[in-house]
C-alpha positions, 0 to 999 in steps of 0.5 A: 579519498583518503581521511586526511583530504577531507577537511570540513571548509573545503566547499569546492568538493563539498559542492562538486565533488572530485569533478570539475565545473565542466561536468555540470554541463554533462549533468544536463545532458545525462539527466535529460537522456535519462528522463527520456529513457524512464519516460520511454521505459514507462510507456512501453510497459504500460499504463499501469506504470502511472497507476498503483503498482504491483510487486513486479512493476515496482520491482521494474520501476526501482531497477530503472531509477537506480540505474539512472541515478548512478549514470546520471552522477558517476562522470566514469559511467557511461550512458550505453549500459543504462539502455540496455539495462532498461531493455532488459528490464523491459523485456522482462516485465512484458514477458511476465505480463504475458505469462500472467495474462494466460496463467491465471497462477502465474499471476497469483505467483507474481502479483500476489493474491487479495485478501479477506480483511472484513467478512459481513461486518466483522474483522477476518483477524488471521487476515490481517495478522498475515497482511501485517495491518492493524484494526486501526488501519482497517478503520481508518479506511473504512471511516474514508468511505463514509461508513462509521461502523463495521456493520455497514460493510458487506466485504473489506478487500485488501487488493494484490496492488495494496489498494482498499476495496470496500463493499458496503452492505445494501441493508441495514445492520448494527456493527460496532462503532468505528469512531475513535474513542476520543470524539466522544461528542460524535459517538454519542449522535450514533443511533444504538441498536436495541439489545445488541452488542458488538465485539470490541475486538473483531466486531462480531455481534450478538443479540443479547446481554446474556451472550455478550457476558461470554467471551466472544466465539470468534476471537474469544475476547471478553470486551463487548460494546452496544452495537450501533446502527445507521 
């Protein structure tokens, strides 16, 4: 279309295009073969398709969804290509799923692997400096499993599909506070743990005020608060 064809008031191509009203029967048509197509697609590749997804599978579901979109839209596309487009994607999604299933790093390859975010009530900050997270987001999660301070989780894991898995620690353990700064009327009801203070940092602790006027030995920040307990 040229430049000089587009004139703000023509409501006509602004509503359908350069096609006539007929192709909105088609459209019907189109989008219903291809729901049957990524529904049919998703079946077959799995129950892991409606749960939280790896790389792969994302990868799977975007190409199936982009194929569909111009099918569904483009009156000179036909339908043929997208059947063997979602065959092939397919096919090559149940190939990796074999692969993985009998080398264990095969899989670590495809899915990526877990990672390390809290180890026994302090942050692992190279961890989430290579998972690309804040201590906010590792908080913010932590404060979704009920738990209010870091020393109440025994391991934090950021699984390969993105999702949170939080151990929590069977016993109890001063760790530092959790609770945004701001709510202070709720951060005062947390019972402090006697002569013990936390890294305001990555959460490690140290049972006295002599070593909390040191820098921290695991991240060698300066800024400690009182430890709390549950």
């Amino acid at each position: 279309m040229k430049p000089e064809d587009i004139h703000i008031t023509d409501y006509m191509r602004i509503l359908l295009g350069e096609v006539p009203w007929s192709f909105l029967i088609e459209v019907l048509f189109r989008v219903f073969f291809m729901y049957l197509v990524l529904t049919l697609a998703m079946r077959v590749m799995g129950k892991r398709m409606a749960a939280r997804l790896s790389r792969s599978e994302m990868a799977a579901l975007v190409s199936l969804a982009a194929a569909n979109g111009v099918a569904i839209l483009a009156p000179d596309r036909g339908l043929l290509p997208v059947l063997i487009i979602a065959v092939v994607i397919i096919g090559f999604q149940k190939f990796i799923a074999w692969r993985t299933y009998n080398n264990p790093r095969m899989e670590q390859y495809a899915m990526g692997d877990l990672d390390v975010l809290v180890k026994d009530g302090v942050l692992q900050l190279e961890c989430l400096q290579h998972c690309r997270m804040s201590q906010e987001q590792v908080f913010a999660q932590c404060r979704f499993e009920q738990i209010d301070n870091l020393g109440k989780v025994k391991r934090a894991y950021l699984e390969a599909n993105g999702a949170f898995t939080i151990l929590k620690n069977q016993e109890k353990k001063a760790g530092l506070s959790i609770l945004p700064n701001w709510d202070k009327e709720f951060k005062d009801t947390q019972q402090v743990a006697a002569n013990t203070y936390a890294c305001c940092n990555c959460g490690y602790t140290v049972p006295n005020l002599k070593q909390a006027q040191n820098p921290c030995p695991v991240c060698q920040e300066n800024e400690w608060n009182e430890a709390v307990i549950s």
